[in-house]
C-alpha positions in Angstrom: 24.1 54.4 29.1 24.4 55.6 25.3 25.2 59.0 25.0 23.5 60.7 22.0 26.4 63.5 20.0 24.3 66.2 21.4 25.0 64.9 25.0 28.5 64.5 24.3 28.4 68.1 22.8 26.9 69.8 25.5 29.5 67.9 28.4 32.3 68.8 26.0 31.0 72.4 26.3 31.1 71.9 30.3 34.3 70.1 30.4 36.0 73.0 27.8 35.8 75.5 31.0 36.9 73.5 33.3 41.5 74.2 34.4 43.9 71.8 33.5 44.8 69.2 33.9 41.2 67.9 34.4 39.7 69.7 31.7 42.3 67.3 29.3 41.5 64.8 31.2 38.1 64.6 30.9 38.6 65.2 27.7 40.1 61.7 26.8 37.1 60.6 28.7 34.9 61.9 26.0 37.0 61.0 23.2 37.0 57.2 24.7 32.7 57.1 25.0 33.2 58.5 21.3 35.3 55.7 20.1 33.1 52.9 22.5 30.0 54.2 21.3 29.9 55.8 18.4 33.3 53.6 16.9 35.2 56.8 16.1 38.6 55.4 15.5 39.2 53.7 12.4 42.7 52.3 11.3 41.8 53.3 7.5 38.9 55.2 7.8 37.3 55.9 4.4 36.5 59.9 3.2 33.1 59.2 4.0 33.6 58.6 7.5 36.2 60.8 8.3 32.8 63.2 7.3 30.5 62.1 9.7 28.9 63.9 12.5 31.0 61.7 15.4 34.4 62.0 14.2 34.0 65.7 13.1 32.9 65.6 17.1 36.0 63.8 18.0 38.3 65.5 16.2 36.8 68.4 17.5 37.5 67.3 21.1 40.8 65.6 20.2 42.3 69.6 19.0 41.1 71.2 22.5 43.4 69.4 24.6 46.7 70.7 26.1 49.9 68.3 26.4 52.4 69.9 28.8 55.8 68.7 28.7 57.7 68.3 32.2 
């Protein structure tokens, strides 16, 4: 199923109130249907594209998750 950046908005909205660690978790979930679908990672992305609608999306998921250290 393609998931349009609204959809992916909205579950990141869900997912943002959900406790760690599954909240990061399902984070990286969004951030992979991001890069699958919408091809959000780039190895030298342009200006342009760094711009666009998806990535500001991914990034915007990508800064919300938590790394604990053991």
């Amino acid at each position: 199923m393609i998931y349009t950046l609204e959809q992916i908005e909205q579950k990141y909205k869900e997912v943002d109130k959900m406790k760690e660690p599954t909240r990061t978790n399902q984070l990286v979930i969004l951030m992979n249907l991001l890069e699958q679908q919408y091809r959000t990672f780039k190895l030298d992305p342009s200006a342009d594209f760094m711009e666009t609608e998806e990535v500001k999306l991914y990034k915007k998921i990508s800064n919300a998750r938590v790394f604990q250290e053991d």
